[in-house]
N, C-alpha and C positions, 0 to 999 in steps of 0.2 A: 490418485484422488486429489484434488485441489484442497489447497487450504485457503480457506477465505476470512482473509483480517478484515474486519468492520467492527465500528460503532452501531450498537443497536439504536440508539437515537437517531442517528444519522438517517436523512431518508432517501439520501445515493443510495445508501449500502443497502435500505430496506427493498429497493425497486432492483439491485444486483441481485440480491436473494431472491426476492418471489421469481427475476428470467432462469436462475438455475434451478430452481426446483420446478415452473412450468415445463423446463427444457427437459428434465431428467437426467440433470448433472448431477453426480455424485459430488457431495461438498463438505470439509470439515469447518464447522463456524467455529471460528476464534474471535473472540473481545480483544480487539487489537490495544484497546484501553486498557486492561488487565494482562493482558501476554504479548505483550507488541514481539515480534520476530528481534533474534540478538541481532549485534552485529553482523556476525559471520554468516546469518541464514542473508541478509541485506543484502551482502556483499556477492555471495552465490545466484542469490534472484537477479540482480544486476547484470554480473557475467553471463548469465544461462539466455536472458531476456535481451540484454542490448538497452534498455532501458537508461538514460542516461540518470546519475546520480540524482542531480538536481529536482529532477520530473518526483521524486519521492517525497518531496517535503511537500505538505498543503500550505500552503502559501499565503491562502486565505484563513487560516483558521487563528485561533487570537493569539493561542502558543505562540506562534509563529512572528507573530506583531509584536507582543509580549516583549519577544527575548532579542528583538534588532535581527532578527537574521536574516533578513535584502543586504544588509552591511557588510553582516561579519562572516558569511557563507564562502564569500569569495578570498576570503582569509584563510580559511579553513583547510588541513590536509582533510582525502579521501578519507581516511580512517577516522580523523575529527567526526566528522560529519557522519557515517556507519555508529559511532557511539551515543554520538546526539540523538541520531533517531531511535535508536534502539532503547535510549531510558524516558522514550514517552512517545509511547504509540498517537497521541494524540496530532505530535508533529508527520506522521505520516499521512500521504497523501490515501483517501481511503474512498473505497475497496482497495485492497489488494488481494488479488488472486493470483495463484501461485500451482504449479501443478508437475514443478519438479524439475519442467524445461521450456515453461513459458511463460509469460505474466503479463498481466494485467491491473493498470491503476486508474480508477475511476469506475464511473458506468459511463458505456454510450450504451444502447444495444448492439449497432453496424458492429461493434468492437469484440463483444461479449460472442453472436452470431459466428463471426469469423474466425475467432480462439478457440471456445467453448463448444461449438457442436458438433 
């Protein structure tokens, strides 16, 4: 079963939700705001997915602005950066969907179709 980190505010994540449940994807919804994934789940979705570290952090979001990290990201070891993200789901790039041996960040649909069904 996928686990699906979202923001319920967020309206990516709300348009990720209604194509999994129109699709009849079975889905666990997580408040990635309340439970962001630890480190070590991070660092597994990474390896499992190919997903490159960087691609995790929302870039765009104020967190992100906030705390300089265009600067200080490239400073940072691998394991830095797994801890950062993991003490505030908010710096994650979101949806993440997750299903144990694939993943997915963001919504497209073309993306979601070609994973998920």
């Amino acid at each position: 079963m996928i686990q699906y980190y979202a923001y319920p505010k967020c309206s990516t994540c709300q348009k990720g939700k209604k194509w999994l449940e129109a699709n009849n994807v079975e889905f666990e919804y997580i408040d990635i705001a309340q439970n962001p994934p630890s480190a070590t789940q991070l660092k597994e979705i990474l390896e499992t997915s190919g997903i490159e570290l960087k691609k995790f952090f929302n870039t765009s979001g104020k967190k992100y602005r906030e705390l300089e990290l265009k600067e200080k990201l490239p400073e940072m070891s691998a394991a830095e950066q797994y801890e950062l993200l993991a003490s505030d789901g908010m710096l994650i790039k979101r949806p993440l969907a997750w299903d144990g041996s694939q993943a997915t960040l963001g919504f497209k649909e073309e993306t979601y179709t070609n994973t998920w069904s």
